[in-house]
KOLZA-209356 format. One record per atom (N, C-alpha, C, O, CB): residue in three letters; atom name; x, y, z. Coordinates in steps of 0.02 Angstrom, whole numbers. Atoms other than C-alpha are relative to their C-alpha. Glycine has a CB too. Layout:
BEGIN
+-------+-------+--------+--------+--------+
! fitor ! zakol !     xx !     yy !     zz !
+-------+-------+--------+--------+--------+
!   ALA !    CA !      X !      Y !      Z !
...
+-------+-------+--------+--------+--------+
END
This chain:
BEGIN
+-------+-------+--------+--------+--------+
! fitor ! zakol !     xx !     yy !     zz !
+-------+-------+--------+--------+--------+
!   UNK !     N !    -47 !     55 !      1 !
!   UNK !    CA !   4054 !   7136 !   1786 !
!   UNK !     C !     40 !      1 !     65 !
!   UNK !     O !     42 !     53 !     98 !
!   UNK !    CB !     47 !      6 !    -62 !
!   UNK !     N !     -8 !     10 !    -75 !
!   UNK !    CA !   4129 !   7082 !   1944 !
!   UNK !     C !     85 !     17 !    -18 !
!   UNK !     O !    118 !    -13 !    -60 !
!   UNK !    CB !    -29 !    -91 !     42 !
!   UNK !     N !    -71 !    -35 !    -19 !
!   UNK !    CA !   4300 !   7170 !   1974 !
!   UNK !     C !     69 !    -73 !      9 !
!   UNK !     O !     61 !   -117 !     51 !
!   UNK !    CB !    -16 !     53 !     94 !
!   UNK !     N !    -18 !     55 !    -24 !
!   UNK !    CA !   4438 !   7044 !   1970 !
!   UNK !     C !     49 !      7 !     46 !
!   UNK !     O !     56 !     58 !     79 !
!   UNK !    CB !     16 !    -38 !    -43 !
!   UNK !     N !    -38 !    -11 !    -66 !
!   UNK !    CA !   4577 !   6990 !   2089 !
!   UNK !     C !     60 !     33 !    -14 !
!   UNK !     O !     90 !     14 !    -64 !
!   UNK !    CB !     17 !    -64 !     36 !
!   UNK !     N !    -63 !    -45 !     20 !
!   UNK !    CA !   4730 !   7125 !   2098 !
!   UNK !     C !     62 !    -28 !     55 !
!   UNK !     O !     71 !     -4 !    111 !
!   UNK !    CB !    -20 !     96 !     12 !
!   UNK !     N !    -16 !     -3 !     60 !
!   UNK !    CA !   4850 !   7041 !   2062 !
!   UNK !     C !    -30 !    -73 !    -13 !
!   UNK !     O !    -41 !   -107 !     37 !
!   UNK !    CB !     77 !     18 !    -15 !
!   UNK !     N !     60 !     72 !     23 !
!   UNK !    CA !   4745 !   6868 !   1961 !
!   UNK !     C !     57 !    -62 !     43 !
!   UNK !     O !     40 !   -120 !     52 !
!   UNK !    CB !    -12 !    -22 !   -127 !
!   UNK !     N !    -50 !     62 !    -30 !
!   UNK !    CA !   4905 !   6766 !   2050 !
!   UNK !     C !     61 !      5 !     41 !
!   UNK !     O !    120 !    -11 !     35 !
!   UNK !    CB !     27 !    -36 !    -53 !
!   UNK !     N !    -40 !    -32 !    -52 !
!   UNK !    CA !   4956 !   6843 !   2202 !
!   UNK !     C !     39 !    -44 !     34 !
!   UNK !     O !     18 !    -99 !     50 !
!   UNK !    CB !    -37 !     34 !     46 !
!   UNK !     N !    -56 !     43 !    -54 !
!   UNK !    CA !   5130 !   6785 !   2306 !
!   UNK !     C !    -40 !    -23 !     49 !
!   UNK !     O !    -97 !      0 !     46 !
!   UNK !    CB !     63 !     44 !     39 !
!   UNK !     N !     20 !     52 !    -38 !
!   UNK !    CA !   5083 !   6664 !   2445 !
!   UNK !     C !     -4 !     68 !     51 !
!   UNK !     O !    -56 !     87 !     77 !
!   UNK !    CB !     51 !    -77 !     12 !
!   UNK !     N !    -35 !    -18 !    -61 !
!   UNK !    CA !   5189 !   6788 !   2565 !
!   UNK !     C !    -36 !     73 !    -41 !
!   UNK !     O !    -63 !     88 !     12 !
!   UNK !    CB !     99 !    -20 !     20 !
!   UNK !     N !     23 !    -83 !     40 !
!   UNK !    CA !   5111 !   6991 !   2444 !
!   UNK !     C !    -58 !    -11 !     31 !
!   UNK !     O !    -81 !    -58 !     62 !
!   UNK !    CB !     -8 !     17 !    -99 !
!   UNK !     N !     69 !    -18 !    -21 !
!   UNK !    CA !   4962 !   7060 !   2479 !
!   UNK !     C !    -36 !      7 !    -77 !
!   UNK !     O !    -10 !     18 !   -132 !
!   UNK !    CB !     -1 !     78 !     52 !
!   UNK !     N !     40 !      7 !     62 !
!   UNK !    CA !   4821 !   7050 !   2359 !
!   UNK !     C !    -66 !     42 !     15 !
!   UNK !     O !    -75 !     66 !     71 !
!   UNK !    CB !    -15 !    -81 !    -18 !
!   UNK !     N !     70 !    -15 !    -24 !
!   UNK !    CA !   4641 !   7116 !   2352 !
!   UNK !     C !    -62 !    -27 !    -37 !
!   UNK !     O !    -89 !    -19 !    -92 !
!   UNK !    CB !     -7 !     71 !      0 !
!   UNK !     N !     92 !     35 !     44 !
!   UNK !    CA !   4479 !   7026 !   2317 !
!   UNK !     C !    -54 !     31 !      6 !
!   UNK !     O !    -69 !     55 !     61 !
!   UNK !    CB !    -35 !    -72 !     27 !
!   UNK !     N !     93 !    -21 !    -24 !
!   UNK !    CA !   4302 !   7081 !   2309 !
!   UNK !     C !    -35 !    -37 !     13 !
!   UNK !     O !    -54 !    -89 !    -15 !
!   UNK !    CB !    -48 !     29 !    -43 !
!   UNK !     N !     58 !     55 !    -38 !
!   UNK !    CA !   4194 !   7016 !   2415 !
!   UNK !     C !    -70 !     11 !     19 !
!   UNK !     O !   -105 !    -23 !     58 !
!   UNK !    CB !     23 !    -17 !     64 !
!   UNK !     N !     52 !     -5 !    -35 !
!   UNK !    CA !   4046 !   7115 !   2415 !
!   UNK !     C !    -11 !     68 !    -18 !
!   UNK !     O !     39 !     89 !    -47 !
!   UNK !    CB !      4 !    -19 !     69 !
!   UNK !     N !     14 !    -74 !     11 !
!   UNK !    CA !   3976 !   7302 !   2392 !
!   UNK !     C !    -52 !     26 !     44 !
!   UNK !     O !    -95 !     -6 !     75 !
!   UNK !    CB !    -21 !     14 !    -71 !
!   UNK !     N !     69 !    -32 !    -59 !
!   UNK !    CA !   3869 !   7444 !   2491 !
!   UNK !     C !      7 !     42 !    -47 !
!   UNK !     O !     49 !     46 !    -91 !
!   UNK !    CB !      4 !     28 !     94 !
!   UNK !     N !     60 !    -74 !      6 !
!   UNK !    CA !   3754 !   7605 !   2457 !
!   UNK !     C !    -32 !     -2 !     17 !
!   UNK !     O !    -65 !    -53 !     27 !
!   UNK !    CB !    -32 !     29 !    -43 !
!   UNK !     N !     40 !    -37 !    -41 !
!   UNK !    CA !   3668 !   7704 !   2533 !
!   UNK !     C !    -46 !     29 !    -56 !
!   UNK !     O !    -27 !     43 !   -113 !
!   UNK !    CB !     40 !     53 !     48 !
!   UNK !     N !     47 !    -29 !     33 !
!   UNK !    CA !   3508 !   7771 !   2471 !
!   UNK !     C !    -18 !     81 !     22 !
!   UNK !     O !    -18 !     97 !     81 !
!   UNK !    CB !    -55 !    -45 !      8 !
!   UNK !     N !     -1 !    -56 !    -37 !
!   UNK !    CA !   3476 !   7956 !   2481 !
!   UNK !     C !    -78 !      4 !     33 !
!   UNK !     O !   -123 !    -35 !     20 !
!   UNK !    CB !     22 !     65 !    -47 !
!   UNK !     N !     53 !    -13 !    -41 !
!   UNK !    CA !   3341 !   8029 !   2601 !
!   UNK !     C !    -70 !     56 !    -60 !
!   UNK !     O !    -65 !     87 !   -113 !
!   UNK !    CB !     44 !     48 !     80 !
!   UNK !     N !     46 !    -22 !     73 !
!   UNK !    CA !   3175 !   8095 !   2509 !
!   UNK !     C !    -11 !     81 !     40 !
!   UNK !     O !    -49 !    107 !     -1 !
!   UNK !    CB !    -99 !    -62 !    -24 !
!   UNK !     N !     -3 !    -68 !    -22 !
!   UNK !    CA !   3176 !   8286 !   2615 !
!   UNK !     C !     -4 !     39 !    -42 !
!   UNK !     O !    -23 !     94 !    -20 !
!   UNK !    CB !     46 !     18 !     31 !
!   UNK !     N !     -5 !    -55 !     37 !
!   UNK !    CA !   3188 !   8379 !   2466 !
!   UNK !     C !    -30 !    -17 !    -57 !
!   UNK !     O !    -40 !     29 !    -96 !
!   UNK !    CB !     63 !     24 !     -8 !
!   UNK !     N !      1 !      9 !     65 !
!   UNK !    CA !   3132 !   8272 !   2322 !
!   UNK !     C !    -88 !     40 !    -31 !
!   UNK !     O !   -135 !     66 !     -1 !
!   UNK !    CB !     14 !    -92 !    -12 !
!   UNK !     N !     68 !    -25 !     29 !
!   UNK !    CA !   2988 !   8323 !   2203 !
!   UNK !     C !    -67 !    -63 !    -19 !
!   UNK !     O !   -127 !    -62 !    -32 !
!   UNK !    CB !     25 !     39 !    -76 !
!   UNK !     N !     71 !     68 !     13 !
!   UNK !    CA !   2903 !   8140 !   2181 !
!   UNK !     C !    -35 !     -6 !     57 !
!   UNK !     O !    -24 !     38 !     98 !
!   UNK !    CB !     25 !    -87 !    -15 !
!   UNK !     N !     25 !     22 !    -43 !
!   UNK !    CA !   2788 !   8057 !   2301 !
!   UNK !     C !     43 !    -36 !     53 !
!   UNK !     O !     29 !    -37 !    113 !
!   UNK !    CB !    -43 !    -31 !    -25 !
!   UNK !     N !    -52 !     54 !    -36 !
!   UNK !    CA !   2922 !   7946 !   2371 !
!   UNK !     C !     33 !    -58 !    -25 !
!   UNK !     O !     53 !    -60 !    -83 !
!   UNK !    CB !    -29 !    -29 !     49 !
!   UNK !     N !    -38 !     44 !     44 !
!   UNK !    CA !   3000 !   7793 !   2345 !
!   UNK !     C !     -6 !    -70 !     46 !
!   UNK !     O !    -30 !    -63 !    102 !
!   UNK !    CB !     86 !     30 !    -15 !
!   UNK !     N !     -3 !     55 !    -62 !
!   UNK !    CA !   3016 !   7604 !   2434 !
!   UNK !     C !     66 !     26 !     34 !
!   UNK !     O !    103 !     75 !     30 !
!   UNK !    CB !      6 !    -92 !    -25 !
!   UNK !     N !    -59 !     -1 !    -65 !
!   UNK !    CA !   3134 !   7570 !   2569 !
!   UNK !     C !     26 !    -68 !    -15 !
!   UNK !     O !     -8 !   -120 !    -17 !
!   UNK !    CB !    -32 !      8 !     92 !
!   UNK !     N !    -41 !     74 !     -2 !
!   UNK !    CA !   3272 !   7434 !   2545 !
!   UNK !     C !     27 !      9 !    -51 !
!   UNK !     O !     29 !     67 !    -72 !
!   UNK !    CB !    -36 !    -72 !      0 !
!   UNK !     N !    -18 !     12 !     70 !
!   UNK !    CA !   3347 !   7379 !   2384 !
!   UNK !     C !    -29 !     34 !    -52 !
!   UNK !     O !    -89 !     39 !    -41 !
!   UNK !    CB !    -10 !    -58 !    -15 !
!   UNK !     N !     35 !    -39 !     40 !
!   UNK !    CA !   3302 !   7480 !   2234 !
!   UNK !     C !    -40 !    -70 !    -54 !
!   UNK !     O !    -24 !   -127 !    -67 !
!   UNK !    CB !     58 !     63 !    -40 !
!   UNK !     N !     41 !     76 !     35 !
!   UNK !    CA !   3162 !   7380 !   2127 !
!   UNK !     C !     32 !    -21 !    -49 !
!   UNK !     O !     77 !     15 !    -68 !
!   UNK !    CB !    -76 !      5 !    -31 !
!   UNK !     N !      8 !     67 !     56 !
!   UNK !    CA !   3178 !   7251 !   2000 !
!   UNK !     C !     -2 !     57 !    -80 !
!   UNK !     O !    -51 !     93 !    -87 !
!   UNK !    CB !   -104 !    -61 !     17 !
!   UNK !     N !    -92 !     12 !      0 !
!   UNK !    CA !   3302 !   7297 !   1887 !
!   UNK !     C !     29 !     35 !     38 !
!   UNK !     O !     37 !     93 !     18 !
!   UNK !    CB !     42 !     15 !    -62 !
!   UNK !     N !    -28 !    -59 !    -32 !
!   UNK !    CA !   3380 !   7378 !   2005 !
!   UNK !     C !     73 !    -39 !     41 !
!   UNK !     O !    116 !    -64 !      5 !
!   UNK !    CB !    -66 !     39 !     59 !
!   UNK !     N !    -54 !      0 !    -40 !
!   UNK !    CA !   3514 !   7339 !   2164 !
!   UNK !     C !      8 !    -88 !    -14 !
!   UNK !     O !     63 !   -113 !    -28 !
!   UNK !    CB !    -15 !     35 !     85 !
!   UNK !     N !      2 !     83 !    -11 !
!   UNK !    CA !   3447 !   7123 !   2169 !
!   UNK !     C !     43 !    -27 !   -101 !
!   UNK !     O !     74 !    -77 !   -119 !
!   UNK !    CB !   -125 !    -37 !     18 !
!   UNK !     N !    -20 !     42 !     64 !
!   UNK !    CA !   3493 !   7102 !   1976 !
!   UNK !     C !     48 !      4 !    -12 !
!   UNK !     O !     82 !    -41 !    -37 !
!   UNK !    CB !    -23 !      9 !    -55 !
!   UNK !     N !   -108 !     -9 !      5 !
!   UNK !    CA !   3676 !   7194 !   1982 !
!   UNK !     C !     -9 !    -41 !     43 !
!   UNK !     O !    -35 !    -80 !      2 !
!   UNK !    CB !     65 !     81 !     26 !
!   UNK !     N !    -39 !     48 !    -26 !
!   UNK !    CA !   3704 !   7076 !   2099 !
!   UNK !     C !     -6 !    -62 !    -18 !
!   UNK !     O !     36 !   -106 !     -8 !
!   UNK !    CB !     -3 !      0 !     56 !
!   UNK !     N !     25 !     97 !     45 !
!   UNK !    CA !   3636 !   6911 !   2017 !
!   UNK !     C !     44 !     -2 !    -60 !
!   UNK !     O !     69 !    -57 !    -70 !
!   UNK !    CB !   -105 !    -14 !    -45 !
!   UNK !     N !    -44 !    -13 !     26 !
!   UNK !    CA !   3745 !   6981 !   1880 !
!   UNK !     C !     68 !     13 !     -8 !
!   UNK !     O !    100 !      9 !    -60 !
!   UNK !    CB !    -15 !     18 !     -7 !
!   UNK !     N !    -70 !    -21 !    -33 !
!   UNK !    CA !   3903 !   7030 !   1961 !
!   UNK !     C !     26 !    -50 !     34 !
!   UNK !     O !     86 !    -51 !     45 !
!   UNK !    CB !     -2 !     56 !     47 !
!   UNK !     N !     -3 !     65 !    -45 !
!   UNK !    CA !   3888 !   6864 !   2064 !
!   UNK !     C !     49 !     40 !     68 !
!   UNK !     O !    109 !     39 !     84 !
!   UNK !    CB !     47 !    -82 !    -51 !
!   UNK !     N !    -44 !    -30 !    -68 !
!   UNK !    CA !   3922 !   6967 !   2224 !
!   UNK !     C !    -54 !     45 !     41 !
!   UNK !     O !    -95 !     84 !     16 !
!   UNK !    CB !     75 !     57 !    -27 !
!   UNK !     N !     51 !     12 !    -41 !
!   UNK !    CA !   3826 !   6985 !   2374 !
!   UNK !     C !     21 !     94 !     23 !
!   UNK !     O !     76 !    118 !     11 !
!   UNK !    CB !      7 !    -81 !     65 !
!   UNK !     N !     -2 !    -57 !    -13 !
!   UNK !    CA !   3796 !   7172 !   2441 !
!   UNK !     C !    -27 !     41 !     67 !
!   UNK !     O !    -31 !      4 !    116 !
!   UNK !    CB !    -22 !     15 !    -48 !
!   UNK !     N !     49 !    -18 !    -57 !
!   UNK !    CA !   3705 !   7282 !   2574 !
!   UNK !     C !     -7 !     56 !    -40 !
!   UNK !     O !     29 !     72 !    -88 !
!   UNK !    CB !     23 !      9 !     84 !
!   UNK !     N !     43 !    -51 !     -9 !
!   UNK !    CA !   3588 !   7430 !   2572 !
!   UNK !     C !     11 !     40 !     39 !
!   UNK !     O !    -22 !     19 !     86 !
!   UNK !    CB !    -49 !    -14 !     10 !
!   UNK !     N !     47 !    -33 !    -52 !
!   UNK !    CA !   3584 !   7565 !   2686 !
!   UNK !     C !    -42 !     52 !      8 !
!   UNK !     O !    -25 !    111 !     -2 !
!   UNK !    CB !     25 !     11 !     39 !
!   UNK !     N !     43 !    -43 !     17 !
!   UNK !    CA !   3417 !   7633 !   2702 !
!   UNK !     C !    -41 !     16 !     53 !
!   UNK !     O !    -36 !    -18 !    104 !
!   UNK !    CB !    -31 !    -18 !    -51 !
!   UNK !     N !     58 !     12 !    -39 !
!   UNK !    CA !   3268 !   7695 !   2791 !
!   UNK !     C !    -68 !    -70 !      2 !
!   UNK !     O !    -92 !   -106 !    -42 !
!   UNK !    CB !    -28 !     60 !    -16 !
!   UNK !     N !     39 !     50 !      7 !
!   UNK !    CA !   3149 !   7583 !   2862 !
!   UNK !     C !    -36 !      0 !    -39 !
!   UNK !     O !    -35 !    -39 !    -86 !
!   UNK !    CB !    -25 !    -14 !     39 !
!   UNK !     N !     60 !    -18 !     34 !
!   UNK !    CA !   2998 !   7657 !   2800 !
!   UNK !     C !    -65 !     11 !     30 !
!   UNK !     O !    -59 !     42 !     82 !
!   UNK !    CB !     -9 !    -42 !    -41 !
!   UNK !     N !     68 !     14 !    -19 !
!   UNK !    CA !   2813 !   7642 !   2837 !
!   UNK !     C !    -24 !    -63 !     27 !
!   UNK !     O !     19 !   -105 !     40 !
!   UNK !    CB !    -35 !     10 !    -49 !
!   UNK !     N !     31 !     56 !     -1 !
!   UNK !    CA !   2693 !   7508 !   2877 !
!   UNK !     C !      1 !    -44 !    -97 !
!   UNK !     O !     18 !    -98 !   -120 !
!   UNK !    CB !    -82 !     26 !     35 !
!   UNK !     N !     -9 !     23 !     82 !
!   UNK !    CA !   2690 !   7472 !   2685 !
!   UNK !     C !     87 !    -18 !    -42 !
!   UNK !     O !    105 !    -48 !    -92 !
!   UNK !    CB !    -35 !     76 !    -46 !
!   UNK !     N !    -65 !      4 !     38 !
!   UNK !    CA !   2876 !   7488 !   2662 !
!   UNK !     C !     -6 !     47 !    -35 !
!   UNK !     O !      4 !     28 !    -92 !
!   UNK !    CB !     18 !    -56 !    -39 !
!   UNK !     N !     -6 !    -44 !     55 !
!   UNK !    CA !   2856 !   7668 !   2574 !
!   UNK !     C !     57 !     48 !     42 !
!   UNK !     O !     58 !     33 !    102 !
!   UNK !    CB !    -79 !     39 !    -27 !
!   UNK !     N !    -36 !    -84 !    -17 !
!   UNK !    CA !   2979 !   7832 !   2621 !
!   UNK !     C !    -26 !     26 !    -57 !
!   UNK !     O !     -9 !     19 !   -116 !
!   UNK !    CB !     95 !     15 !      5 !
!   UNK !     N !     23 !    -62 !     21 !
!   UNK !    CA !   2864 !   7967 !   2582 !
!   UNK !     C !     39 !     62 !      0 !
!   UNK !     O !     86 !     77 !     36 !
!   UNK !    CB !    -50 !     12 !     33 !
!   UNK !     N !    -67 !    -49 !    -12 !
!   UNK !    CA !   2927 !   8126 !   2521 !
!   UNK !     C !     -3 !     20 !     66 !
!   UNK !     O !    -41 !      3 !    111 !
!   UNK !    CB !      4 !     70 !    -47 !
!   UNK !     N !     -5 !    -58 !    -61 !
!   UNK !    CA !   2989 !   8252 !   2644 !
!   UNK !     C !     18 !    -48 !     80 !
!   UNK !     O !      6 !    -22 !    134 !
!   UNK !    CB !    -93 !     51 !      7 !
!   UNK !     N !    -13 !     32 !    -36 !
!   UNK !    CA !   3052 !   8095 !   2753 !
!   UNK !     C !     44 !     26 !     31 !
!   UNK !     O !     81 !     57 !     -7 !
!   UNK !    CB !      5 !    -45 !    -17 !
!   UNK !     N !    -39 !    -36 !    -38 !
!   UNK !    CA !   3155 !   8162 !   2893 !
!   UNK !     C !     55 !    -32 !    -13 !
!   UNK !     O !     49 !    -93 !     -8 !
!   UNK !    CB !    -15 !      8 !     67 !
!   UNK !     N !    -63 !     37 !     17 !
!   UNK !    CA !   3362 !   8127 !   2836 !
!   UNK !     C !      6 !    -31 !     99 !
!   UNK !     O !     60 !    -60 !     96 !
!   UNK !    CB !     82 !     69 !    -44 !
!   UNK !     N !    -12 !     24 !    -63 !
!   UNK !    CA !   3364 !   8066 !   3051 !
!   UNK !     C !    -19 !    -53 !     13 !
!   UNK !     O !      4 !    -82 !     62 !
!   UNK !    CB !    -18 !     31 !     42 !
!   UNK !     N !     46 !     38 !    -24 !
!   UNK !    CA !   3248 !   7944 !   3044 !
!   UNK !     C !     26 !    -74 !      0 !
!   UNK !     O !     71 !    -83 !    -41 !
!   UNK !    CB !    -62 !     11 !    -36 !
!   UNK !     N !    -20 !     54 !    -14 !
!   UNK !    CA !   3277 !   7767 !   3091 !
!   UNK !     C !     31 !    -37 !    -64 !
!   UNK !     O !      0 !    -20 !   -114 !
!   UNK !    CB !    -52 !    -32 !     32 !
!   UNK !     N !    -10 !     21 !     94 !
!   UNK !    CA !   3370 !   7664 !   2918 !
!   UNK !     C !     36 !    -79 !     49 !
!   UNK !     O !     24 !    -91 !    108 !
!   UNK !    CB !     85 !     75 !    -79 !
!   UNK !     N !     -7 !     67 !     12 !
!   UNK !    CA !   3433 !   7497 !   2932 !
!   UNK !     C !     41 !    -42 !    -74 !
!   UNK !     O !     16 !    -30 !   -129 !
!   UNK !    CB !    -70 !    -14 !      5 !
!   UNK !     N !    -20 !     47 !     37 !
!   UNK !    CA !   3554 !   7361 !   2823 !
!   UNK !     C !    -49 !    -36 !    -41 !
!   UNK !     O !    -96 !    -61 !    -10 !
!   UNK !    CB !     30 !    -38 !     35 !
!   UNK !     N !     43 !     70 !     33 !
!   UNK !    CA !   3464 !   7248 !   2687 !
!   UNK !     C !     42 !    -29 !    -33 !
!   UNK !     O !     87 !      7 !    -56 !
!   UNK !    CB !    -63 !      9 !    -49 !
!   UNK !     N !    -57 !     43 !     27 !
!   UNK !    CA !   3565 !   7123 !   2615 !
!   UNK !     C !    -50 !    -34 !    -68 !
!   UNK !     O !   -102 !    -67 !    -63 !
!   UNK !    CB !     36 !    -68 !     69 !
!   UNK !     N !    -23 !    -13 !     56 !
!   UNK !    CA !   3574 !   7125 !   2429 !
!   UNK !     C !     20 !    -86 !    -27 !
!   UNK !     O !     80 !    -89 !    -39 !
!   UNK !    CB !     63 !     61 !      8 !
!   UNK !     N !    -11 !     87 !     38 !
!   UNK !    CA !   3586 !   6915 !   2358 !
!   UNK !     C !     54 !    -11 !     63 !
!   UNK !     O !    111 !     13 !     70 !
!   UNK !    CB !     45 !    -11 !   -109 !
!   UNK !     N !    -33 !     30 !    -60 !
!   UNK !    CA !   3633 !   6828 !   2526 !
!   UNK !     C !     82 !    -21 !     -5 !
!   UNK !     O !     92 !    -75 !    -34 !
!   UNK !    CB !    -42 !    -65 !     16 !
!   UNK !     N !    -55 !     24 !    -31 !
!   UNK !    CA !   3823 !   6817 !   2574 !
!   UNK !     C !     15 !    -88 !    -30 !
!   UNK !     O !    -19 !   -138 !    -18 !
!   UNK !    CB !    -15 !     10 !     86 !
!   UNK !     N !    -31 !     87 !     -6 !
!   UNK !    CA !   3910 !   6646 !   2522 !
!   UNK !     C !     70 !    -26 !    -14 !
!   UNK !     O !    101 !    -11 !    -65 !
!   UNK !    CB !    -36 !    -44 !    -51 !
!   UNK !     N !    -54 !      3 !     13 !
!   UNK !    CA !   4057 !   6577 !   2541 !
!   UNK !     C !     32 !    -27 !    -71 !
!   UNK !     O !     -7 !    -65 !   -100 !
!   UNK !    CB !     16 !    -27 !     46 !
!   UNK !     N !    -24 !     27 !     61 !
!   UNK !    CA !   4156 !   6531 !   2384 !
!   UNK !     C !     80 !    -24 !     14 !
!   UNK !     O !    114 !    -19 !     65 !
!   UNK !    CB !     -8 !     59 !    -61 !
!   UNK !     N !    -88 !     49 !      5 !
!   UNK !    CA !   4336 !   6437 !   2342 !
!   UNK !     C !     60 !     84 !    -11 !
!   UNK !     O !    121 !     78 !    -16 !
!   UNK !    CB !      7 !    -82 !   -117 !
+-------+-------+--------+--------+--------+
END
């Protein structure tokens, strides 16, 4: 559920705080015991549906990956990673 605004009917002249958005980071696979995992958003249900749900746009930050889009285990934590954006940014009222 999408966090609401603190306070719901902030002074003109107070400070307030809205949410506008969320990040995580994915961990690196160096140690794990599976084969691996994708790169980007976690699958379907995963990072794209909290946000279709939450109605709030997000980022990723992960490794690239492969030619396929995989991080195999034992992926080096150094290796190149990259932003993915999580239900595109939009402005609202």
């Amino acid at each position: 559920m999408t966090p609401a605004d603190i306070p719901a009917s902030p002074d003109p002249t107070g400070t307030a705080v809205y949410v506008v958005g969320w990040f995580h980071t994915h961990t690196p696979t160096l140690n794990v015991t599976f084969s691996g995992r994708p790169s980007g958003p976690s699958p379907s249900p995963g990072d794209e549906a909290w946000a279709t749900d939450n109605n709030l746009p997000g980022l990723v930050y992960d490794y690239i990956g492969d030619f396929f889009g995989w991080i195999p285990q034992g992926h080096p934590i150094n290796d190149p990673a990259k932003l993915y954006d999580i239900k595109k940014p939009e402005r609202r009222l």
